[in-house]
ZADO-1210 file (C-alpha; in nm, 4 decimals, padded with zeros to 6 digits):
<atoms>
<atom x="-00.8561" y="-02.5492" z="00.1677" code="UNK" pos="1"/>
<atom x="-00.4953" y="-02.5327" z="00.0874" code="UNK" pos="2"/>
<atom x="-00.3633" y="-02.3116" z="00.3644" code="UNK" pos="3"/>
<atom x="-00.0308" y="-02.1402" z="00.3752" code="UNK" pos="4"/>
<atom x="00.2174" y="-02.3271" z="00.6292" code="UNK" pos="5"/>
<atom x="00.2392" y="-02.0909" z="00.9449" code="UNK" pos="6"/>
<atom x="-00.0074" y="-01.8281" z="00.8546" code="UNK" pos="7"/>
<atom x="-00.2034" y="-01.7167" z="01.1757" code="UNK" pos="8"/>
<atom x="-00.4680" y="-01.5792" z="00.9624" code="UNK" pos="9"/>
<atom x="-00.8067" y="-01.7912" z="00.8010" code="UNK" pos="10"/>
<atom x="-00.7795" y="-01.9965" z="00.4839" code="UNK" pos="11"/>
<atom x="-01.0107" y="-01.7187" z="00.3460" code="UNK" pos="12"/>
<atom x="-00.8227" y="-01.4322" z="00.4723" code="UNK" pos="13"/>
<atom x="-00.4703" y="-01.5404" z="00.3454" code="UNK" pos="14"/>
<atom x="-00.1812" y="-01.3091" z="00.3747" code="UNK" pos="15"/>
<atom x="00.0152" y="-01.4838" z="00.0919" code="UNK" pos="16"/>
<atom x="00.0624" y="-01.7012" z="-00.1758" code="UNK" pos="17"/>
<atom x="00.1398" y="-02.0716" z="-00.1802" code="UNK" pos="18"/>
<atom x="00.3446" y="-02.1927" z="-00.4375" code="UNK" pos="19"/>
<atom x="00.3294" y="-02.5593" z="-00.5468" code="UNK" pos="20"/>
<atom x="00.6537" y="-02.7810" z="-00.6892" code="UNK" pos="21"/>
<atom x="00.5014" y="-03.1066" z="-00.8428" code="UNK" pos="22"/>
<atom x="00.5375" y="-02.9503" z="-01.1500" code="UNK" pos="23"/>
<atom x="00.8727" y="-02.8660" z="-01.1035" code="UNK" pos="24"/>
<atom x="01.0035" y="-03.1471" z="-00.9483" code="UNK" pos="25"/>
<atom x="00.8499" y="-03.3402" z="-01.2495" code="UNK" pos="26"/>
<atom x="01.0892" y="-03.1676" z="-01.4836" code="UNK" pos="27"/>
<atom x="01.3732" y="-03.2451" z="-01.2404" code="UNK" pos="28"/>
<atom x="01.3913" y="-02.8660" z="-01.0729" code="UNK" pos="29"/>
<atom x="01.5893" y="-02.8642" z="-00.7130" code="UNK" pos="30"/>
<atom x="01.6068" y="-02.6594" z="-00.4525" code="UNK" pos="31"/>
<atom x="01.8853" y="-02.4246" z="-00.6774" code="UNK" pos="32"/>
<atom x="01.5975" y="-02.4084" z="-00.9468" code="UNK" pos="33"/>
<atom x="01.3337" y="-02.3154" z="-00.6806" code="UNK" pos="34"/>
<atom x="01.5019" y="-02.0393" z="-00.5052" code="UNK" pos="35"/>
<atom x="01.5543" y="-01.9136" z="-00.8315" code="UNK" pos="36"/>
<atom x="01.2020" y="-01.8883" z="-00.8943" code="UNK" pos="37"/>
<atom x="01.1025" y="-01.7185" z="-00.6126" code="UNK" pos="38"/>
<atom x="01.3558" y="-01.4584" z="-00.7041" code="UNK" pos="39"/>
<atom x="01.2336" y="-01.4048" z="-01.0751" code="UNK" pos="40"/>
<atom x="00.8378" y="-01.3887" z="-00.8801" code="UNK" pos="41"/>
<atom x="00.9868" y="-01.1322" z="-00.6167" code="UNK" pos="42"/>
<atom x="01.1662" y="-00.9681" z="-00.8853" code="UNK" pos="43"/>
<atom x="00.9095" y="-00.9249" z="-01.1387" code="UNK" pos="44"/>
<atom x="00.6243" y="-00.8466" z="-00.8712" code="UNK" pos="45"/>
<atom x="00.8588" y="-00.5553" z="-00.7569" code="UNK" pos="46"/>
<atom x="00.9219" y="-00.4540" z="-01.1139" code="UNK" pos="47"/>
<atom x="00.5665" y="-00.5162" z="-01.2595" code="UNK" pos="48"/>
<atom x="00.5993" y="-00.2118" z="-01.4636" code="UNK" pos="49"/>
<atom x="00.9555" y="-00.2740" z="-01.6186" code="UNK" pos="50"/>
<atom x="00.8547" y="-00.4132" z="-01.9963" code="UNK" pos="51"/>
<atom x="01.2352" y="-00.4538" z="-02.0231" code="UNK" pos="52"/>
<atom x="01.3088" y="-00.5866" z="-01.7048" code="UNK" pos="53"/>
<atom x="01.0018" y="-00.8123" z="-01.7287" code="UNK" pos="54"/>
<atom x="01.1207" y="-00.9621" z="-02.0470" code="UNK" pos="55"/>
<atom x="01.4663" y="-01.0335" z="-01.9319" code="UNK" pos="56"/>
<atom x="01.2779" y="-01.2386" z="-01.6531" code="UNK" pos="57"/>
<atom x="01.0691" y="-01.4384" z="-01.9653" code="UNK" pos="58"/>
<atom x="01.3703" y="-01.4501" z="-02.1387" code="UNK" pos="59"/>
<atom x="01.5742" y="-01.6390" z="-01.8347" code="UNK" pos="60"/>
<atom x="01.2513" y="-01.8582" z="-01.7300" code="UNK" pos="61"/>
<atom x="01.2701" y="-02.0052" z="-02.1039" code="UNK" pos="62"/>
<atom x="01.6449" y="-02.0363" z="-02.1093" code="UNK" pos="63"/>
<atom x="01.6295" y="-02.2051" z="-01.7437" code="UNK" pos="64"/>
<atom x="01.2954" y="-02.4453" z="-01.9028" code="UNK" pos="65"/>
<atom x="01.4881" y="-02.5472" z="-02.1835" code="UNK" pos="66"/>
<atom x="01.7482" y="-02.7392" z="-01.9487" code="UNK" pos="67"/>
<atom x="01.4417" y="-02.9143" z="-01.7557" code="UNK" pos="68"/>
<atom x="01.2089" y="-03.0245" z="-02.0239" code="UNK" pos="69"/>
<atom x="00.8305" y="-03.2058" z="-01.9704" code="UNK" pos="70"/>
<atom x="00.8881" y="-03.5704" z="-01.9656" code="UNK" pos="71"/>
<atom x="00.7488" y="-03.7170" z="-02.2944" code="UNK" pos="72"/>
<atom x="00.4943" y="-03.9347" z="-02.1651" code="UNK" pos="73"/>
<atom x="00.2814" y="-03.5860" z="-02.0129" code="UNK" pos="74"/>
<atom x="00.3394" y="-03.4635" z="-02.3578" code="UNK" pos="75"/>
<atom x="00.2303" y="-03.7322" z="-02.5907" code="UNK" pos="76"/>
<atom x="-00.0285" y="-03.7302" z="-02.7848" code="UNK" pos="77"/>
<atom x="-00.2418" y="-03.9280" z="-03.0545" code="UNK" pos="78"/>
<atom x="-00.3589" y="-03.7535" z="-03.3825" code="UNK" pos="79"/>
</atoms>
């Protein structure tokens, strides 16, 4: 059970969503990077039906990924 911090509810009547940062903190994301997540998540959940605004989102998540690449060794590879 991975509960959210503070939620009075039970773990299987959750009133939000829990968002991880290993992965991000992998690729060298801070607390800048993260609180611009959450606003591209808040922005495209209130926006769900804007293709164009939605793909300016995918379009600054890429932009933002290219600065903070995987480390090579999660990416290698044998072949």
């Amino acid at each position: 059970k991975n509960m959210i911090p503070f939620d009075e509810r039970k773990p299987m009547d959750p009133s939000g969503v829990r968002v991880g940062t290993p992965a991000l903190t992998t690729r060298g994301m801070g607390a800048d990077e993260m609180r611009r997540i959450g606003a591209w998540m808040l922005d495209a959940l209130q926006h769900a039906d804007d293709a164009e605004r939605l793909q300016r989102i995918r379009g600054e998540v890429s932009e933002m990924c290219g600065h903070f690449p995987v480390p090579a060794s999660a990416m290698s590879c044998s072949a």
